[in-house]
Structure formats: C-alpha cells, structure tokens
N, C-alpha and C positions, 0 to 999 in steps of 0.2 A: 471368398474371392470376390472382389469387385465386381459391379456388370459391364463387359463391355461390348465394345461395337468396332466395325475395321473399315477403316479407311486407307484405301489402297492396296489392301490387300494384308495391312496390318493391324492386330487389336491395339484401340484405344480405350483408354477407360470414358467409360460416358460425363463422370463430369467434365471432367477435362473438355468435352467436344462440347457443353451445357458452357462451360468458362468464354469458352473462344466466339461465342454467341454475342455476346459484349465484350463492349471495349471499358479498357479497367483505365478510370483517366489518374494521370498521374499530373498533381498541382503542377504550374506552369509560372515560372519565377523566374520573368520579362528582367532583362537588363537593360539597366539606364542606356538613352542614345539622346544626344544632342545633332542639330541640323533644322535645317530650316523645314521640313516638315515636321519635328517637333517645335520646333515654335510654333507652327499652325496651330497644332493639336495646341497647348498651350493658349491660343489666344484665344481659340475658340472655346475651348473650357469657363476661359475668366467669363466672355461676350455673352457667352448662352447661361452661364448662373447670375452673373451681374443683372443680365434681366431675369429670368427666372425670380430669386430671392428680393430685387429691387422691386419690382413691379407692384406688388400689395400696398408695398406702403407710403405708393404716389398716391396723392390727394388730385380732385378735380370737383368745382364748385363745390365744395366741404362733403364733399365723398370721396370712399375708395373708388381710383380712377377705374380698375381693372375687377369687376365683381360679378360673378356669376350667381345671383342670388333665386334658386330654387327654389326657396319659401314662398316669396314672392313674383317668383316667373320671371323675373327681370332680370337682363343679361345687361351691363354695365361696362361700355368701351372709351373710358376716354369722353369725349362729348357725344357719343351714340351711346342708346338705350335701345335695346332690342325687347319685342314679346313676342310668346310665342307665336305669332301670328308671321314675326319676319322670319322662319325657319328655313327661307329660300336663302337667305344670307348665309346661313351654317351651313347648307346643303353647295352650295356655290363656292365657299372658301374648301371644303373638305374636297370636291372636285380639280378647282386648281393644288392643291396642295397634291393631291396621287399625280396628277400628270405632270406637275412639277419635279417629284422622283423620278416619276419616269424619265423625264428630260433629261434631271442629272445622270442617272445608270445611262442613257446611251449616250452620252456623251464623253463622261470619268468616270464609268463602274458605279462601286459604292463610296460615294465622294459623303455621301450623308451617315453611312455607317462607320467610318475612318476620324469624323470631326466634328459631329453635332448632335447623331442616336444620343438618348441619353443615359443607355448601356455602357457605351462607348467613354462618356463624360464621366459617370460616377466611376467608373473603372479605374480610368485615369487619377480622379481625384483619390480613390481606396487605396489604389499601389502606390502614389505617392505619401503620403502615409506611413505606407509599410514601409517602403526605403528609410523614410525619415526618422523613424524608430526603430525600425530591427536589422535596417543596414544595408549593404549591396545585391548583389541576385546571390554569391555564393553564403555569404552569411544567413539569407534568407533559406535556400536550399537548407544548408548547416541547422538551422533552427527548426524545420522540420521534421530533419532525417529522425524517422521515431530511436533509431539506434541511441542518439544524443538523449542521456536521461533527464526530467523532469528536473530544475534547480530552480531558485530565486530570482536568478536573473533571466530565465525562459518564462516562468509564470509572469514578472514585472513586464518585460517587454508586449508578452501577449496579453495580457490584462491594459495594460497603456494601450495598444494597437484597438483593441475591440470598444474601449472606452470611446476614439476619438471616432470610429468608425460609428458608435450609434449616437454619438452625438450629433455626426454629421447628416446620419441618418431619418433622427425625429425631426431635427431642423428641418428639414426638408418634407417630412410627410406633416408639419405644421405647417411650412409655406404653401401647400398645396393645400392644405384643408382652408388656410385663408385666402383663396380667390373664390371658393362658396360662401363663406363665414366674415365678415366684415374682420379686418384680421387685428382692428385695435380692440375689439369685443372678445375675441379668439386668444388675445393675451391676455388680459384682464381675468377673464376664462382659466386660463394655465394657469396663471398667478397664484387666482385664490379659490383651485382644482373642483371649480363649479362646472365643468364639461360636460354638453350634451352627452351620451351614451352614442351616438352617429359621431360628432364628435371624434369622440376618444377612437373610436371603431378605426375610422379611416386614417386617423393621425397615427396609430399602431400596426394596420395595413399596408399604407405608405412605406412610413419609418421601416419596418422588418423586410418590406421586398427590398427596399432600397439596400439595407445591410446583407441583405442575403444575394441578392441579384449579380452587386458590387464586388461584393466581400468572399463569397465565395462559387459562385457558381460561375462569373466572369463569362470566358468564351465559351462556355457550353450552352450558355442562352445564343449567341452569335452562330453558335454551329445546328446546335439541334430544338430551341424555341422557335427564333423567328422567322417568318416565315418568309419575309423578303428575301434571304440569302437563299430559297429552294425557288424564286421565280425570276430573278435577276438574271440566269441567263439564258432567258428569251427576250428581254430587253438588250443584251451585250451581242455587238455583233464585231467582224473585225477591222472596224474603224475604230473601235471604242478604247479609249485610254483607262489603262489599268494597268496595275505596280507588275512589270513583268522583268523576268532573267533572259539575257542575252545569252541564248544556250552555241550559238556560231561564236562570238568572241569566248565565251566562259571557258568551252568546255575541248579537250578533257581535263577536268578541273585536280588540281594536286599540290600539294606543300612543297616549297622551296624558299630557295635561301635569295633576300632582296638582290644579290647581285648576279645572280644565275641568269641568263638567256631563256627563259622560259619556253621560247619559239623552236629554240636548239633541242630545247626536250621533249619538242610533240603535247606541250601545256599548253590551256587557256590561261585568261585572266585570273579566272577564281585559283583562289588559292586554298580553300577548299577550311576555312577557319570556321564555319558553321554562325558568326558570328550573326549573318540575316536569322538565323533560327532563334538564337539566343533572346532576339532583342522583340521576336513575333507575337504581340498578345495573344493569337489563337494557338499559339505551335506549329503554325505550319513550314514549310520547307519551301519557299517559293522556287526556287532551281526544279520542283517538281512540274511546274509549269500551274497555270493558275486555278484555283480550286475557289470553290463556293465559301469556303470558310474563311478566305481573305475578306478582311474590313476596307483596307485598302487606305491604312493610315498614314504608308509610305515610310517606317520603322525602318526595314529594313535597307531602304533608299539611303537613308541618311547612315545607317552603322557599315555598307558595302560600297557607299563612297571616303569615310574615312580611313577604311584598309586600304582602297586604291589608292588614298594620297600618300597614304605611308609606303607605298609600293612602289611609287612612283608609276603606276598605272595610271590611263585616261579614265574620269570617272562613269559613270553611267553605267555599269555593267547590270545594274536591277534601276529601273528607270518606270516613269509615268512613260509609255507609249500605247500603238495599236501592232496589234498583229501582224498586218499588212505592212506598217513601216517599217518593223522588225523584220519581216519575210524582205522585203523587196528592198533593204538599207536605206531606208528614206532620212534625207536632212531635217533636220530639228523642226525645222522651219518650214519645209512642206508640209509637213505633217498634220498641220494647222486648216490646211486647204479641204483636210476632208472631214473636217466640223459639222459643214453644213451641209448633210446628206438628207433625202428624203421624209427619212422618219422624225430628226432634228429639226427638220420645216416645218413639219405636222403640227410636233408638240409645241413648237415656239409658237405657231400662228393660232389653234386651241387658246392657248393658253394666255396669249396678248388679247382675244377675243372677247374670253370668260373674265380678264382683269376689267377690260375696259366697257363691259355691260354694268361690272358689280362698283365699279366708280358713278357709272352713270347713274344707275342705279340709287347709290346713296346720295350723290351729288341734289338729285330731283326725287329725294323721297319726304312724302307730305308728313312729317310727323304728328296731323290729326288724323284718329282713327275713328269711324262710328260705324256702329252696328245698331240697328232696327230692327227687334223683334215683335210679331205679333201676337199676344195673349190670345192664344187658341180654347181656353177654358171660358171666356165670354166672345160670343159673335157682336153684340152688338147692346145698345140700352140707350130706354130715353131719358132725358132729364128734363122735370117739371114741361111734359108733354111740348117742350119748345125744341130742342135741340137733341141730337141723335151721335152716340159717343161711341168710338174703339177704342181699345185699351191696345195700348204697347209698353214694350221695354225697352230705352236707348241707351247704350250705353257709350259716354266720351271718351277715347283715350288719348291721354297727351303725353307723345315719345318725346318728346325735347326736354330741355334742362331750363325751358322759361316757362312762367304762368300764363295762361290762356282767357280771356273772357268767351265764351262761344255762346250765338245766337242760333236760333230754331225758328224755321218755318215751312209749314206745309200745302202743299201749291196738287192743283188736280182737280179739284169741286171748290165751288162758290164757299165763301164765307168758311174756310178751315182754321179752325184755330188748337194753338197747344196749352192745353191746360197742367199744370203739375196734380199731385192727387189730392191736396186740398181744394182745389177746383179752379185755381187763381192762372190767371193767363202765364207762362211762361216768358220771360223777356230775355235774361240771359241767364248763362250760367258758368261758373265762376272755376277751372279745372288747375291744380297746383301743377309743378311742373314733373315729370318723368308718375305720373299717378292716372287714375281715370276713374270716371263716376258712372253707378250704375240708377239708374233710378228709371220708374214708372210713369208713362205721361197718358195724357187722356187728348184722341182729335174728335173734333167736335165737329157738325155741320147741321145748318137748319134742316128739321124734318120737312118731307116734302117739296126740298131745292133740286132732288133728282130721283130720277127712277127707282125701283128696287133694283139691287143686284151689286156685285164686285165692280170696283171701279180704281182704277190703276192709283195710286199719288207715289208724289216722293218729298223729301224731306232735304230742304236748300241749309246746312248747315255753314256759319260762317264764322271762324274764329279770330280774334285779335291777338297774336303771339308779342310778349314784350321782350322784344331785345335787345338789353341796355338802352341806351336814348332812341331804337329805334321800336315799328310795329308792324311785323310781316299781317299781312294778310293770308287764311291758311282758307282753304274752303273743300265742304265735302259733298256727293249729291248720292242720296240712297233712296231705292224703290222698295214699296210696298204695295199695300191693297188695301181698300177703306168698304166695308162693309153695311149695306142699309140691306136690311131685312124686308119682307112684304110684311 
C-alpha cells in the first residue's frame, strides 16, 4: 500500500501532494499577432541587434571604435579612452541606467522587458524561427505532442530549427566576446581555430545561454530568474500604465453570434475566445488582472483589438492604461495629466542631474594623467659631494587619441632640477596617443641650500597635445616631499 497523508479529511497518496509542490510547465507556443505594438517589438528587435552585432566592426582612428580591452586596462568609446583610474564614469552611467528603469516601471510598467530586455529580443528572434520552419502555433503544438511519432520530417524540421538557433547563437557569444578581443583578431582566430582557451570559454558560455535562455527556457527566466519582475511592484503605483483588461465593459464575458445584442443577454465585450492567452509569451491570462509575470509587450492589445474589429466592438477592451483611469473612466487624453507625479519628478530631476555632471564632466576632462611616486627604499644620496638627490617614479598618461610632447619641472627649493637615470637633465618627453610612460627620475638640489628636514615640492607638468593643425595646451600640478638628511 502506498504512504499516505489526508487532506481534509481525505487520504491522499504523498506523492501526489510531493507533485502538486511544483508546477509541471507545459511549452508555450505563442501565436503569431500582427498590430502596432508588434511592429514595436519588431523595430526594436532589428535597433538593439543592428547596434549590438554592428558596433565591433566600427573603425575609429584605425581602431576598433567600441573595445573594452582588459589586457590592457583600456576601455575604448568612440574618441574616449577610459583607465581604470576613470571608474567614476562606469559607476555614474550604471547609476543613471537603474534610475532610468526605474523611471520607466513608474511611468509604463515593464516597458524595458516588453521591447528591449534581451531575454525578450532573442525570444522574439528564436520563436520567429520556429514559425518560419515548423509552422503556425497549432502545427507547432502538433510537432510536439510526444503522441505524434518520431518521422523524417519531425527529425529534418527539428534538426533545421536547432541548426539556425546555434548559429544564431555562436554568432552572437562571438560578438560579445569581440567587444574584449579586437574582433578583426577574434576572426582571424575562428578562421584558423588558433583561440585563446578564455576565448573559446566565453564564446561557448555566451553561445549555449543564448540557445538555451532563448530556445528553451523562454518565460520561465521572465517569471522565476529575473529579478526585476519580483521588485517592480513597488515601483508600480495606480498612475502607472500597464497592459491592462477592462473587467466593467468585458465582463460577464461569453461566446455569441456577431449579430446577437450582446447587452440584451447580460454580456460584456469579451467574447471570451482566449485569443489574448494564445498570443501571451509568459502564458498568462491578463482578464486575471495584472500579475508580475506580464512583460508588458502589449501581445495581447494587438490580437483583442483585432477580434473587436471583427465584432464590430469599440476597441480597447485590453489597453495601455492606469488603474485610476480605468476605476474612475478617464478620457484617453486626461490620462496623460497624471505622468508627472511626484516620484516621476524625482527620477526625472536625479537623473537630468547625474546626465549633465557626467557631460560636464567629460566635456572638461584633462586627458593628461600623472602620478608622482616616492622611492621609499632610498631617503636620500649625495652625488660627487656637490648635489643632494631623491629618487621618484612618474608616471605620464595620455587618454586622448593625439601624441603629446610633456615637460617637467620641479619648483619648492632653490636650484631643483629633473634628472632621468642616466643623470642627463630632463627636457621633455615624448607620450604616444591613448598609452603612458613609466620611468624613474632623479631631483636634485645643492647640498647645503637648506636646512635638514622634509620640505614640501610639487611638480609643474606641461603637455603639448597635437590636434590636427591645432596644439591644446594640457597641464598638471602634483605634490610631493623632497628629503635632505642631517
């Protein structure tokens, strides 16, 4: 006999209650819907891969324009060169970037997980795919159903389908691995299968989440990975536009015939065709009222205004609105007036703040770096009993994309001079562009021009930046300490 357990008063067998613990998912095979919020989703698709895969293989002064190179610590934007030294840049763009979400969820939900996520994107791009080879939503169901036995033309279609899905997959954990990897070096590489072991690592990393992310796991990352869809609504409040069902005109929702008085028989609008379920990437039921696991891609907007036209119903019965315009009947067109609520003034004024520091920011940022180190391993030493030396380390760096001539001079005590390590005076020195130089200098000062003891200096650096026919002047001022012994 089984073991079991009673619920309510009745035995159940324990697995049974061990089953009902999870939810057993059954594949979700979305049918096609045309409407202007799939053209959205569509243009955003092409917008966010056209840059995505486009990007690597812009050139900028005979570099990759967009290069995140970790070998050499240098982050590559376009005409900016970042070191790790500008880490306030990345700390700065990742802060506007969350409060920029934020902005969007209270203002349109999840407007970023609906057209831009790129859960969302590859999804789109995998199911399109599968229509395109194995057919409609019922044909696809049909090819599933394990009942339907294994034939030639189930293996060819799924064999084609999984083909295009990893190709489009490597592709892509290849374009991602070339925004580290200079990505004409990165082909060259594939070519003639000379890849780093990191490399290969991440380009099979990439590639397999992508096909698996995509390809199979779909809206179960949307429901139960990510995490935004568990903290969105404390950002949603009932100003906030999100894909919602008109349960006053819908309901009580039931099947009839186009010529029937639907008013005459105590019906809503809905006509109760499931077709918004059909068309849901997550599965969900929006006529439920609106749940965490909505994207908010507006699917069902577009497949529940095409019944109403055939219905000759007003459309909007599943619409972008708020709560409140929905409770209170508000015109399309009021609805708009309560955008600009308190928390939407917050984020906006944040966030035009934090833009226009990090403009300013780069607009007036000195791309000469130097750094003055003291050699702590010698205090101090005389040379041929005339002159009295410290030892440093300076190091130049030059963030631009032009060459630099840079001058040294050190000011604080009488008679300071820079010597290099062969002893010869220092006049300039010569930095290539987006590179920096480290090298050893020697300051010098006549013995007995000052007291013993620590005595402040600093170091007047002046750089010549050439660009094009013109010559910025670039200049730096760093302190130190100059050391005479008793």
């Amino acid at each position: 006999m089984p073991e079991t357990s009673s619920i309510g008063g009745k035995p159940v067998p324990i697995e049974v209650i061990e089953e009902s613990l999870y939810e057993i998912r059954n594949k979700i095979h979305p049918r096609s819907v045309s409407g202007i919020f799939a053209k959205w989703r569509i243009i955003l698709v092409i917008l966010t891969q056209a840059l995505f895969y486009g990007l690597p293989w812009l050139s900028w002064n005979g570099r990759q324009a967009v290069l995140f190179d970790l070998v050499q610590r240098k982050f590559y934007i376009f005409g900016l060169v970042l070191w790790p030294q500008d880490i306030i840049y990345l700390t700065l763009l990742l802060i506007i970037s969350a409060l920029s979400l934020f902005l969007f969820t209270a203002v349109a939900g999840r407007l970023f997980c609906g057209y831009a996520c790129p859960q969302t994107v590859y999804t789109e791009i995998f199911m399109w795919v599968e229509r395109k080879i194995e057919g409609d939503r019922f044909a696809r169901i049909k090819l599933d159903n394990k009942k339907w036995p294994w034939s030639f033309k189930k293996i060819r279609l799924k064999l084609a389908k999984h083909f295009v899905w990893l190709f489009i997959a490597f592709f892509t954990g290849f374009t991602f691995v070339g925004y580290f990897t200079p990505i004409h070096v990165l082909s060259d590489k594939l070519i003639h299968f000379t890849l780093g072991p990191w490399q290969t690592f991440w380009l099979c990393f990439y590639g397999f989440a992508t096909w698996g992310n995509a390809g199979f796991m779909r809206e179960q990352v949307c429901k139960y990975m990510c995490p935004y869809s568990r903290f969105q609504s404390v950002m949603v409040d009932k100003d906030t536009f999100v894909v919602t069902y008109d349960k006053i005109r819908g309901e009580p929702r039931g099947s009839r015939n186009k010529s029937t008085d639907h008013a005459a028989l105590g019906l809503g609008d809905c006509v109760n065709c499931s077709i918004c379920v059909q068309v849901c990437p997550t599965g969900i039921d929006i006529r439920d009222g609106l749940q965490y696991m909505c994207i908010g891609c507006g699917a069902c907007i577009d497949a529940c205004d095409q019944v109403m036209e055939k219905v000759n119903y007003p459309k909007g019965l599943i619409r972008y609105t708020s709560e409140n315009a929905m409770q209170n009947k508000e015109a399309h067109q009021s609805i708009f007036k309560h955008i600009f609520r308190p928390r939407v003034i917050v984020y906006s004024a944040i966030i035009g703040i934090l833009i226009s520091l990090f403009l300013f920011s780069l607009v007036t940022r000195n791309p000469l770096r130097v750094d003055v180190m003291r050699d702590r391993g010698a205090l101090a030493r005389e040379v041929d009993g005339v002159r009295l030396e410290n030892i440093y380390r300076i190091q130049v760096m030059n963030s631009s994309e032009f060459p630099m001539k840079v001058s040294l001079k050190a000011k604080g005590l009488d008679d300071l001079k820079i010597l290099n390590s062969q002893g010869r005076e220092i006049e300039e020195i010569e930095v290539a562009p987006a590179s920096n130089q480290l090298m050893p200098i020697k300051v010098s000062t006549m013995i007995g021009s000052s007291e013993p003891g620590n005595y402040p200096i600093h170091f007047d650096i002046e750089a010549q930046e050439f660009v094009g026919n013109k010559t910025l002047i670039r200049k730096r001022h760093e302190k130190s300490t100059f050391i005479i012994p008793r």
